[in-house]
Residue frames as qw, qx, qy, qz and C-alpha x, y, z in Angstrom:
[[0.000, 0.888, 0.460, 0.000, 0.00, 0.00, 0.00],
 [0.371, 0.651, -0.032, 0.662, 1.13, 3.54, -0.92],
 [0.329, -0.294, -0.470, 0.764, 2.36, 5.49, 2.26],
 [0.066, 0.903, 0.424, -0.002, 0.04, 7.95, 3.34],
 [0.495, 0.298, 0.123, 0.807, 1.89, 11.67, 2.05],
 [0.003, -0.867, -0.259, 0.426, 1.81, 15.35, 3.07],
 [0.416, 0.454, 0.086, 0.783, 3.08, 17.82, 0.34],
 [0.170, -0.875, -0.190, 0.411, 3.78, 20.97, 1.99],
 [0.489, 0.567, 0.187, 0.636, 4.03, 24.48, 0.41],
 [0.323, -0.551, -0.327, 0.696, 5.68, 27.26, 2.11],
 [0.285, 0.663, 0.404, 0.562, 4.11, 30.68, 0.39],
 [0.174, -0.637, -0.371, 0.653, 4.78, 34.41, 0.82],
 [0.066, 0.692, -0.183, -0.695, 3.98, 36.72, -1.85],
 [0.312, -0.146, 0.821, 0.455, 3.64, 33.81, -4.18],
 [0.517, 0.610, 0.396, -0.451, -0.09, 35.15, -5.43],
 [0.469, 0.611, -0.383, -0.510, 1.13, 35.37, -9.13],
 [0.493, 0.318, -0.777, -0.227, 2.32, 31.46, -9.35],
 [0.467, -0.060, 0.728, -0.499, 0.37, 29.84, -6.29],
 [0.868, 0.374, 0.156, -0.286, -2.89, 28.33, -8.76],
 [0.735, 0.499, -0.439, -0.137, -0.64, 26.86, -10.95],
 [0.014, 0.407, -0.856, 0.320, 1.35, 25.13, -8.20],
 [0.480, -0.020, 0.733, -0.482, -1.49, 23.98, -6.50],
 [0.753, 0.307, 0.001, -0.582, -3.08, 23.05, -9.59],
 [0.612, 0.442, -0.656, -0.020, -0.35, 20.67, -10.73],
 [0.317, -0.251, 0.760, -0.509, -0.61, 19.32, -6.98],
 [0.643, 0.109, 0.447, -0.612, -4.14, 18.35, -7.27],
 [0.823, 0.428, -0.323, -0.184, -3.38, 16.58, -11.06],
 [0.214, -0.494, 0.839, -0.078, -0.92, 14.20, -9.05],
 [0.658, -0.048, -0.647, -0.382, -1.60, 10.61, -10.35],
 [0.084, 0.232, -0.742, 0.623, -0.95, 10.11, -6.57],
 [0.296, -0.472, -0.788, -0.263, -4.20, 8.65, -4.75],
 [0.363, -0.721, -0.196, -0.556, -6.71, 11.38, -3.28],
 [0.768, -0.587, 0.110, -0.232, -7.18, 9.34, 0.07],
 [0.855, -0.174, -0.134, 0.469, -3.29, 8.84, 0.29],
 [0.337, 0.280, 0.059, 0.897, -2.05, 12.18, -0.16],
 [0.044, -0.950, -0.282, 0.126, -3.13, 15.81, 1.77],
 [0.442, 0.422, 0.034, 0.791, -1.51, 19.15, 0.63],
 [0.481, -0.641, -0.434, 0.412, -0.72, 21.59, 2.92],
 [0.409, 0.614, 0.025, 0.675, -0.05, 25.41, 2.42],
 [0.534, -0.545, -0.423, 0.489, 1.62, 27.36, 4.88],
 [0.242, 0.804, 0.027, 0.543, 1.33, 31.79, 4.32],
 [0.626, -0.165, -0.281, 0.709, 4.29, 32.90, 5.88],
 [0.215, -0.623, -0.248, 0.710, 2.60, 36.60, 6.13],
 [0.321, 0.124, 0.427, 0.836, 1.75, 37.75, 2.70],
 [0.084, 0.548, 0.316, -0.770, 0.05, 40.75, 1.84],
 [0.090, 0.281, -0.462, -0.836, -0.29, 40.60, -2.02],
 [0.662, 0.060, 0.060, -0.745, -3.55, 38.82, -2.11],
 [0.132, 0.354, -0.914, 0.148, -2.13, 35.09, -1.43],
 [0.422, 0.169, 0.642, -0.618, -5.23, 34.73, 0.78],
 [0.815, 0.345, -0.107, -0.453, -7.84, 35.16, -2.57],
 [0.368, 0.451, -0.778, -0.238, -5.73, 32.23, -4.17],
 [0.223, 0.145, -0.950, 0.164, -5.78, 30.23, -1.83],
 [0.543, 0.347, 0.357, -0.676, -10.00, 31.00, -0.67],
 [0.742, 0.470, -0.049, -0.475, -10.62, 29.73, -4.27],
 [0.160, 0.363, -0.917, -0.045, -7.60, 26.17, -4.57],
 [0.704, -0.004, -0.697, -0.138, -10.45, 23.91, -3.25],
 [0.593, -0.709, 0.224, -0.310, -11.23, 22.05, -0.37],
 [0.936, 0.037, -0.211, 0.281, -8.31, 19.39, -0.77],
 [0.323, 0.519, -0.334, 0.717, -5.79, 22.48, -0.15],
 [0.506, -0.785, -0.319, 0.158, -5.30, 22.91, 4.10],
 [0.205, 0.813, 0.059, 0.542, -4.44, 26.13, 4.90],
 [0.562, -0.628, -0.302, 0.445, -1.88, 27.06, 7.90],
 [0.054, 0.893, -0.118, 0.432, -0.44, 30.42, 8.90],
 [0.740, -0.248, -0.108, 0.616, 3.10, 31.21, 10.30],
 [0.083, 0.978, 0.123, 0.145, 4.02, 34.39, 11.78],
 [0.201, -0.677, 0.503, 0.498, 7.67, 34.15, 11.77],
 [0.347, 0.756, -0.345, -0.434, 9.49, 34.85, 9.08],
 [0.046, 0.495, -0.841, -0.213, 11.26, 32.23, 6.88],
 [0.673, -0.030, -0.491, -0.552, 10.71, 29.35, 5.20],
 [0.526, -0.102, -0.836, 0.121, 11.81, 26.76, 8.19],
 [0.324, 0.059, 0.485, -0.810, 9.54, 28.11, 10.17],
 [0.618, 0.193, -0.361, -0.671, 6.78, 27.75, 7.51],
 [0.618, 0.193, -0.755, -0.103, 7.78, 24.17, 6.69],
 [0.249, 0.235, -0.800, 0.492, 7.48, 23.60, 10.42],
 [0.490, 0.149, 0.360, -0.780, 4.22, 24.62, 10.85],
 [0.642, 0.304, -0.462, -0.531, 3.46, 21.75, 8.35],
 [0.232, 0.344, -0.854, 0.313, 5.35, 19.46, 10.17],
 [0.074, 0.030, 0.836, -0.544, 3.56, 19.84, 12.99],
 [0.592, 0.170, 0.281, -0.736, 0.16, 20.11, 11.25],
 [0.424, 0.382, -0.764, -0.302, 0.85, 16.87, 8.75],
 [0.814, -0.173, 0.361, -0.421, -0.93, 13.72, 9.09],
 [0.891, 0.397, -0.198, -0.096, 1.28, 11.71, 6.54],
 [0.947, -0.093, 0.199, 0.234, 4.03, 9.17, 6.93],
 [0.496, 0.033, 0.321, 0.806, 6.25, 10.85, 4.21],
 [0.105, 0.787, 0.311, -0.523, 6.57, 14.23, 4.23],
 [0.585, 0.444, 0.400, 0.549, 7.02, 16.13, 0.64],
 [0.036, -0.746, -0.198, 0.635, 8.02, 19.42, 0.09],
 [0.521, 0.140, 0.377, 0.753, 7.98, 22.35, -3.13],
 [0.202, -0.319, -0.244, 0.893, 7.56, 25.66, -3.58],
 [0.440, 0.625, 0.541, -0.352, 5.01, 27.91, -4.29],
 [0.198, 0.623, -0.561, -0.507, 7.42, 29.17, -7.97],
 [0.022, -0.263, 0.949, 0.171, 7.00, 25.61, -8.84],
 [0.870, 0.106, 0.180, -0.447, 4.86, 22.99, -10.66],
 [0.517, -0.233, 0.824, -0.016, 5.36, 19.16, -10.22],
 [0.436, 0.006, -0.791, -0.429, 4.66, 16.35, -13.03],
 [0.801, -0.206, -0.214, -0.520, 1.75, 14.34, -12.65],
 [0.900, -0.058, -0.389, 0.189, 4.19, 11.32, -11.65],
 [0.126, 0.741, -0.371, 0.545, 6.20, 13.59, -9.76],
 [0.445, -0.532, 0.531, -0.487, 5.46, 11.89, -5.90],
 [0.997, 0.048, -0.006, -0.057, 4.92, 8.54, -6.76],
 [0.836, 0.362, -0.263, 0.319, 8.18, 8.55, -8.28],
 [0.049, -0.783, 0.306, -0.539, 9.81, 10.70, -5.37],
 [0.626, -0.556, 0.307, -0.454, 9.12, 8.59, -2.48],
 [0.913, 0.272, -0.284, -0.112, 10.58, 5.39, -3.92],
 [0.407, 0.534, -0.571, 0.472, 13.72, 5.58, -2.04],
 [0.292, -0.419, 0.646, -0.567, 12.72, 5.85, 1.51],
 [0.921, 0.009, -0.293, -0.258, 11.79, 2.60, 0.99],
 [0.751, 0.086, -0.418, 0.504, 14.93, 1.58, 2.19],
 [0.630, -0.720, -0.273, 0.100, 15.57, 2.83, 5.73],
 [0.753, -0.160, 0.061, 0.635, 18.77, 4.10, 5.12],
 [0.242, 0.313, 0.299, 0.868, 18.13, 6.91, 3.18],
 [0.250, -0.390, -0.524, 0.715, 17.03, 9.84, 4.80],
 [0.074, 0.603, -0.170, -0.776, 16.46, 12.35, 1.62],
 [0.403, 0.508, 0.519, 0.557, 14.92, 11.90, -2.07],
 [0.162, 0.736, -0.061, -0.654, 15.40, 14.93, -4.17],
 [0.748, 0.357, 0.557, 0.058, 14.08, 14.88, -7.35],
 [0.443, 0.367, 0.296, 0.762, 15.11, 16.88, -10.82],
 [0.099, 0.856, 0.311, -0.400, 14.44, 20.47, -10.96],
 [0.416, 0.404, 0.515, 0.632, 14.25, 21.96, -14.62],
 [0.141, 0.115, 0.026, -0.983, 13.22, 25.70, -16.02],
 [0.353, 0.506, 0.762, -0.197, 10.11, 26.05, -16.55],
 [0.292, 0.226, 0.666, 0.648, 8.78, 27.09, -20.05],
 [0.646, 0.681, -0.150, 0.310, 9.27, 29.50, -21.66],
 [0.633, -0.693, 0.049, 0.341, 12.22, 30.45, -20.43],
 [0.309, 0.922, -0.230, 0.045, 14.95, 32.70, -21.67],
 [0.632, 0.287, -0.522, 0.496, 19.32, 31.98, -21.73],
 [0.076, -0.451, 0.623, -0.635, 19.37, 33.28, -17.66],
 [0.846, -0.249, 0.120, -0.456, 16.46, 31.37, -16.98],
 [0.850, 0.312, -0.425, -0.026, 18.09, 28.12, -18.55],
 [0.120, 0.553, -0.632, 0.529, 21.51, 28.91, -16.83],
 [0.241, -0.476, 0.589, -0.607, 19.57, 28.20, -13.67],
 [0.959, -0.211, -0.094, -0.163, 19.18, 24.93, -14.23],
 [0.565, 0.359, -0.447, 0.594, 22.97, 24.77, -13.17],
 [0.090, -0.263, 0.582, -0.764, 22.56, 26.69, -9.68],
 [0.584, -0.306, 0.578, -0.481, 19.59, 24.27, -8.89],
 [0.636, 0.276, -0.692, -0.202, 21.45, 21.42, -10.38],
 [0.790, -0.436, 0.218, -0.371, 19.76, 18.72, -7.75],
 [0.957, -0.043, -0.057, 0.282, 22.25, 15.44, -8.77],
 [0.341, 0.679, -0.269, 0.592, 24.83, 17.79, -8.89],
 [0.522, -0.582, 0.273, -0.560, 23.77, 18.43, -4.80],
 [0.863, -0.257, 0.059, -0.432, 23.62, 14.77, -4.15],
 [0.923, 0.369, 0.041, 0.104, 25.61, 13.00, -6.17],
 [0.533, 0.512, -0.112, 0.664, 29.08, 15.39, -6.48],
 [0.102, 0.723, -0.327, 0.601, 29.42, 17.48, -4.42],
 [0.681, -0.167, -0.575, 0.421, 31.02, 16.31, -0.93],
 [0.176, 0.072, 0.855, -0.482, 29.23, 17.02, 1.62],
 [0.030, -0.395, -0.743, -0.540, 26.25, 16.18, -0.65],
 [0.054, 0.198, 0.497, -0.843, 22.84, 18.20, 0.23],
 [0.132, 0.463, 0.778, 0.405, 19.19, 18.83, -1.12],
 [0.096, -0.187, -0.270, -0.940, 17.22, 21.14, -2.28],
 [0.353, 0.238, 0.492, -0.760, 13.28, 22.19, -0.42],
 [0.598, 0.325, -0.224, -0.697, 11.64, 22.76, -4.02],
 [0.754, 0.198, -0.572, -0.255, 12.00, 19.01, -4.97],
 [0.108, 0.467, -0.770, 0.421, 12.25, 17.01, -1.51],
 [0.777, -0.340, -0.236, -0.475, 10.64, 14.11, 0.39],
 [0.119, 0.338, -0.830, 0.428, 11.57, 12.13, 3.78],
 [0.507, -0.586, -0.631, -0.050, 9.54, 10.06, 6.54],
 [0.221, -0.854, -0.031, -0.470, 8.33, 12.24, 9.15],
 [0.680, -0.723, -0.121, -0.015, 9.86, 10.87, 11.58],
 [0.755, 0.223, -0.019, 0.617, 13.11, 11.22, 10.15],
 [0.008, -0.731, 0.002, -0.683, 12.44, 15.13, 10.14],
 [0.476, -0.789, 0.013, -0.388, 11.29, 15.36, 13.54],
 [0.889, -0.303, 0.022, 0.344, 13.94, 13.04, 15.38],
 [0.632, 0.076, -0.079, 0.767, 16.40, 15.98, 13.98],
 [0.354, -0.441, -0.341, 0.751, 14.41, 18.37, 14.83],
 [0.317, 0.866, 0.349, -0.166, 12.69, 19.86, 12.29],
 [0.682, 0.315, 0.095, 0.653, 14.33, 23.15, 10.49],
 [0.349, -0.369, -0.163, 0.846, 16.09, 25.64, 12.17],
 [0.145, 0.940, 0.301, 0.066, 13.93, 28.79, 11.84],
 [0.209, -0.820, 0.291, 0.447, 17.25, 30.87, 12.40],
 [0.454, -0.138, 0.518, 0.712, 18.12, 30.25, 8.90],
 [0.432, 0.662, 0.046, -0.611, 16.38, 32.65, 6.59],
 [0.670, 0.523, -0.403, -0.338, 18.36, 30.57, 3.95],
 [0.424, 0.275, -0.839, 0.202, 20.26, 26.98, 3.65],
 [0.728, -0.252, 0.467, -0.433, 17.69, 25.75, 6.12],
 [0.955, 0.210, -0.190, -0.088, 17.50, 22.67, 3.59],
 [0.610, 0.468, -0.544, 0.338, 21.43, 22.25, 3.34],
 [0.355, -0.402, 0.552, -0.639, 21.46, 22.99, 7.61],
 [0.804, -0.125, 0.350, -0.464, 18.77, 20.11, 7.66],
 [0.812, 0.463, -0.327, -0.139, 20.86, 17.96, 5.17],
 [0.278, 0.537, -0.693, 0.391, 24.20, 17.88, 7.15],
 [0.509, -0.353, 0.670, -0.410, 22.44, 17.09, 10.63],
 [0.955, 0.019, 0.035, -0.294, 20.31, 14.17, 8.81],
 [0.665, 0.580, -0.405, 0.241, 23.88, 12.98, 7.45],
 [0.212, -0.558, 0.450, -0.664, 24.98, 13.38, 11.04],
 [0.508, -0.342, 0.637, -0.468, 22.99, 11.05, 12.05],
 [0.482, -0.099, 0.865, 0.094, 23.47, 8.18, 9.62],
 [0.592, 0.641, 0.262, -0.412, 21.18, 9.13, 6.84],
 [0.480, -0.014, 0.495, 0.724, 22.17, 8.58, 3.00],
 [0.328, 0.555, -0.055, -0.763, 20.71, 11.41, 0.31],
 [0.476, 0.243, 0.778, 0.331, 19.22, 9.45, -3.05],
 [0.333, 0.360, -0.161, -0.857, 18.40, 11.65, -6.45],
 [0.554, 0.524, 0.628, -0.157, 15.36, 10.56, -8.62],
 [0.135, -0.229, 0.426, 0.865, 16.15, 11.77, -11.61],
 [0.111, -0.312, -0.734, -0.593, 12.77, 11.17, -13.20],
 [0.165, -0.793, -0.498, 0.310, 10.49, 12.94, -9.89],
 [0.328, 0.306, 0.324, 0.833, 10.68, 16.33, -12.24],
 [0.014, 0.809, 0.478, -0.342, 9.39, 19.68, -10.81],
 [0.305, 0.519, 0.157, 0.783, 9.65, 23.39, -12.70],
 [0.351, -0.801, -0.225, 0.430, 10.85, 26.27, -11.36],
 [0.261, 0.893, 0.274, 0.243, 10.84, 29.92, -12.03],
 [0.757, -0.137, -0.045, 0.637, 14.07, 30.93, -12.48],
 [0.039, -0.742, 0.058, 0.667, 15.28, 34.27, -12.01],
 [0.520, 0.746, 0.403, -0.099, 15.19, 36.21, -15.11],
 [0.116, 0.955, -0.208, 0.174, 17.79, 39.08, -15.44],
 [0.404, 0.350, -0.447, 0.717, 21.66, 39.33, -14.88],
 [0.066, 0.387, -0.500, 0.772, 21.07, 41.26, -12.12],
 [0.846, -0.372, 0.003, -0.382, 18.33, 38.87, -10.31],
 [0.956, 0.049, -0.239, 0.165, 21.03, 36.14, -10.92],
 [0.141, 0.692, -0.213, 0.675, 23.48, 38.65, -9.65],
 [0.440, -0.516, 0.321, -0.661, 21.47, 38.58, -6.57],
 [0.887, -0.384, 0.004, -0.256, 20.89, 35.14, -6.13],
 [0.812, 0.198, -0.382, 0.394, 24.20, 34.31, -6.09],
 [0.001, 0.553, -0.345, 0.758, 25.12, 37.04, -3.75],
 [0.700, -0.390, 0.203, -0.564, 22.30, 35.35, -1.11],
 [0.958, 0.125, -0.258, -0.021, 23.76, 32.10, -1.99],
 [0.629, 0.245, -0.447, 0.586, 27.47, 32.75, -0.78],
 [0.275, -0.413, 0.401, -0.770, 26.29, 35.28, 2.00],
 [0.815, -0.330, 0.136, -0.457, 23.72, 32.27, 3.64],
 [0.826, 0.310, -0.457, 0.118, 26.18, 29.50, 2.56],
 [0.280, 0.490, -0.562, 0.605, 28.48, 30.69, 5.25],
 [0.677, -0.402, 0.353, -0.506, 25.90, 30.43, 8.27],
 [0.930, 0.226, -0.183, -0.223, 25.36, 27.16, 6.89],
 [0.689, 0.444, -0.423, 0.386, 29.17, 26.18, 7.08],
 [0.023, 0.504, -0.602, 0.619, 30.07, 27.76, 10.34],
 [0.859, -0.253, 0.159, -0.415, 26.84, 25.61, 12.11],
 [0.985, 0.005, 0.164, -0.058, 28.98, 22.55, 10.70],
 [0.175, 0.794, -0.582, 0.004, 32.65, 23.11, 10.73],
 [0.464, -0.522, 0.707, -0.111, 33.43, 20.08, 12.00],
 [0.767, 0.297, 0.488, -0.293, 31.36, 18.21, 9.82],
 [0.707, 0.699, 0.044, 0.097, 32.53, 19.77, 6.53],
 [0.126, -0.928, 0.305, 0.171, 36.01, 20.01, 7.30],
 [0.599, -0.241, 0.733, 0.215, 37.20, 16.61, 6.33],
 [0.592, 0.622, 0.481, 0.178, 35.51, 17.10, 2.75],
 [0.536, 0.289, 0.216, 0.763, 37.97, 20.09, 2.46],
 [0.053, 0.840, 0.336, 0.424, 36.16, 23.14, 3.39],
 [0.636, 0.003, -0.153, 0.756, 37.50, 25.55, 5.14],
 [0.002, 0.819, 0.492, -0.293, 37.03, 28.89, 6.81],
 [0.474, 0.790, 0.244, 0.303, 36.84, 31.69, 4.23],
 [0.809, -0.194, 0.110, 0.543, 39.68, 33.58, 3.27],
 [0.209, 0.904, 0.115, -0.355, 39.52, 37.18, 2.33],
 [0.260, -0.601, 0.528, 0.541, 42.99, 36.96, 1.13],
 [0.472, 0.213, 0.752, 0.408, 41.97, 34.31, -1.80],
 [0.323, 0.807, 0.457, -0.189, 39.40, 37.12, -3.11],
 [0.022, 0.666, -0.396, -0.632, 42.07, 38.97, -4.64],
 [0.263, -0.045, 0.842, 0.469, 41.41, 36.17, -7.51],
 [0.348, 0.549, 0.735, -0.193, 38.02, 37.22, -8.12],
 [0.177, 0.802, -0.040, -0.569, 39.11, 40.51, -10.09],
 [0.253, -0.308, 0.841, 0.367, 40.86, 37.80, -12.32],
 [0.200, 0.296, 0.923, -0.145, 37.67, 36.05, -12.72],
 [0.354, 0.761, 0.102, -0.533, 35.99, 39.33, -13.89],
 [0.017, 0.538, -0.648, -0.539, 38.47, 39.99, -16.18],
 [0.197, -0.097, 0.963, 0.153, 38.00, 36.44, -17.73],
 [0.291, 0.456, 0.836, -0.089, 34.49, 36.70, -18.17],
 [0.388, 0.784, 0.024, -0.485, 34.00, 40.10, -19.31],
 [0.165, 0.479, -0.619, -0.600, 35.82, 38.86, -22.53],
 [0.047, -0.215, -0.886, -0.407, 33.72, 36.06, -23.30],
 [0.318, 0.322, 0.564, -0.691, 30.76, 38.40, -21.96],
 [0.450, 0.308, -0.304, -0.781, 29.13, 38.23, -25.44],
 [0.349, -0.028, -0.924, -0.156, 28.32, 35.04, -24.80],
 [0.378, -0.565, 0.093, -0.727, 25.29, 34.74, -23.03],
 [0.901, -0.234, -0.356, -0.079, 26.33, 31.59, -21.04],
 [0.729, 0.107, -0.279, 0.616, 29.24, 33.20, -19.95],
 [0.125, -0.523, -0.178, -0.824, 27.64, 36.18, -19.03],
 [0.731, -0.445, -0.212, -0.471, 25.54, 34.27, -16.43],
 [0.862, -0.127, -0.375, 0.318, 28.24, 32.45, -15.24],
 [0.448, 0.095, -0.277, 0.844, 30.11, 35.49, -14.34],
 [0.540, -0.388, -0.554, -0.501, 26.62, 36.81, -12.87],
 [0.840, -0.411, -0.267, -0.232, 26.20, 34.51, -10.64],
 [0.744, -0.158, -0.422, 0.494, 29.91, 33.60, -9.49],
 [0.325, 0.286, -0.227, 0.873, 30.65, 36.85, -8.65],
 [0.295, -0.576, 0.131, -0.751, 28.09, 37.64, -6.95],
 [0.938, -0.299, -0.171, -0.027, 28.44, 34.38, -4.98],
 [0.705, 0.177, -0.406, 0.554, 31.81, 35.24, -4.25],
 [0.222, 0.298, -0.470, 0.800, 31.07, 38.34, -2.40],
 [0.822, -0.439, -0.246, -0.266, 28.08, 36.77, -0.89],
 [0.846, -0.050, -0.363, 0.388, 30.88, 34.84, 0.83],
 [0.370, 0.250, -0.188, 0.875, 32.91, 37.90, 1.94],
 [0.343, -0.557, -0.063, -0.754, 29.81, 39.45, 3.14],
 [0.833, -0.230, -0.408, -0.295, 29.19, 36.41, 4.95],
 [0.742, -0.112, -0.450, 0.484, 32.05, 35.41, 6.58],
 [0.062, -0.106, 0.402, -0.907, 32.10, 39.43, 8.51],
 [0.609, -0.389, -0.242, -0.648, 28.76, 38.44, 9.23],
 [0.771, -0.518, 0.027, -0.369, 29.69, 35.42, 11.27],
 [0.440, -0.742, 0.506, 0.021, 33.08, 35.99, 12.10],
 [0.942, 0.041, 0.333, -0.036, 34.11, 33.43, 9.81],
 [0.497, 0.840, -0.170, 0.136, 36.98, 34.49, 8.53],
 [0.884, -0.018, -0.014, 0.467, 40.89, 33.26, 8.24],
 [0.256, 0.959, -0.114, 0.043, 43.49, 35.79, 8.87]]
């Protein structure tokens, strides 16, 4: 028999791409009476509320008045009647096969994490595209050491969640990647699905991608100092202001292939992930001298 499933969606401000999320919820091939969806408004103000007054009565509807999404996601947690919990965002719509195929791992007891693909969603322009690279989910799992997973495309048993504790509302970002390391911590493996396929609305613009890379390397760092110990044997290390003197290199390098528009994005994004990082590390003291 199929485990019984929550999907939870954390939403602020997401009134322009909520209905289409929740519609692509509700078109799961996923059975009715195995599956509740949960939506948690973290405090919006842009008429979030009408959306979600007119999703149906299958959509349940909590409210969270702190800020962030692991808070949100926590108020799901604790309002979730399902076995395996599922999470994706309110930018995002899921294939039809999308949870069936998601949950297939935690079959096995070992594995703490499925994360599934996450593609642009259509239409989508060369920056959009790009960012299927910065939420390249096997890339997370699979390569990179300490592996981690992404919120928008994620699914676990509850009790996994709650035996670590849920997710640290004091991250505003990298709650996922915070809740990845402890599960890892405590014996868990991550597993990608490569065929559990959600779309997300990727920034648009240089200078959105700009920005998310900037929030990337500035939250990365909380994210790292919580788990020095953890990620130090995989090589990481506390940031180094001194290395940054290569990033003006790195400009350089890209503004000459900037007429490209893959190269463009790349230099974008790293750079403003680099002094994400720099911000970061005088943020929480993390810093080699």
């Amino acid at each position: 028999m199929l485990p019984m499933v929550t999907v939870i969606v954390p939403v602020l401000n997401g009134a322009a791409t909520l209905a289409q999320c929740l519609e692509s919820l509700q078109r799961l091939d996923y059975p009715v009476d195995r599956r509740e969806i949960i939506v948690v408004d973290n405090g919006s103000t842009d008429g979030t509320d009408r959306v979600l007054a007119a999703s149906g009565r299958e959509i349940i509807v909590e409210h969270e008045v702190r800020r962030g999404p692991g808070a949100a996601r926590n108020r799901g947690i604790a309002r979730a009647a399902g076995d395996v919990l599922a999470f994706t965002d309110a930018d995002c719509t899921v294939e039809a096969t999308w949870l069936r195929k998601l949950i297939v791992p935690l079959q096995d007891r070992g594995v703490g994490i499925s994360g599934g693909a996450i593609q642009a969603a259509e239409p989508c322009n060369a920056v959009q595209r790009y960012g299927d690279s910065v939420h390249d989910h096997r890339d997370a799992i699979e390569v990179c050491r300490p592996p981690y997973a992404i919120t928008m495309n994620w699914a676990s048993r509850r009790d996994v969640i709650q035996d670590a504790g849920g997710f640290d509302p004091r991250f505003r970002r990298c709650e996922d990647v915070d809740l990845a390391y402890r599960l890892q911590q405590h014996g868990y493996r991550l597993a990608f699905v490569a065929d559990a396929v959600v779309y997300h609305r990727h920034v648009a613009t240089l200078s959105a991608l700009f920005g998310k890379g900037f929030a990337h390397g500035l939250h990365s760092v909380h994210a790292l100092k919580a788990h020095r110990a953890f990620v130090r044997p995989f090589g990481h290390r506390q940031v180094n202001p001194r290395s940054y003197v290569e990033l003006a290199a790195a400009c350089g390098r890209a503004l000459r292939r900037a007429h490209r528009p893959a190269a463009a994005c790349e230099c974008a994004f790293n750079v403003g992930k680099k002094l994400g990082k720099v911000a970061g590390s005088i943020r929480h003291a993390y810093v080699e001298l």
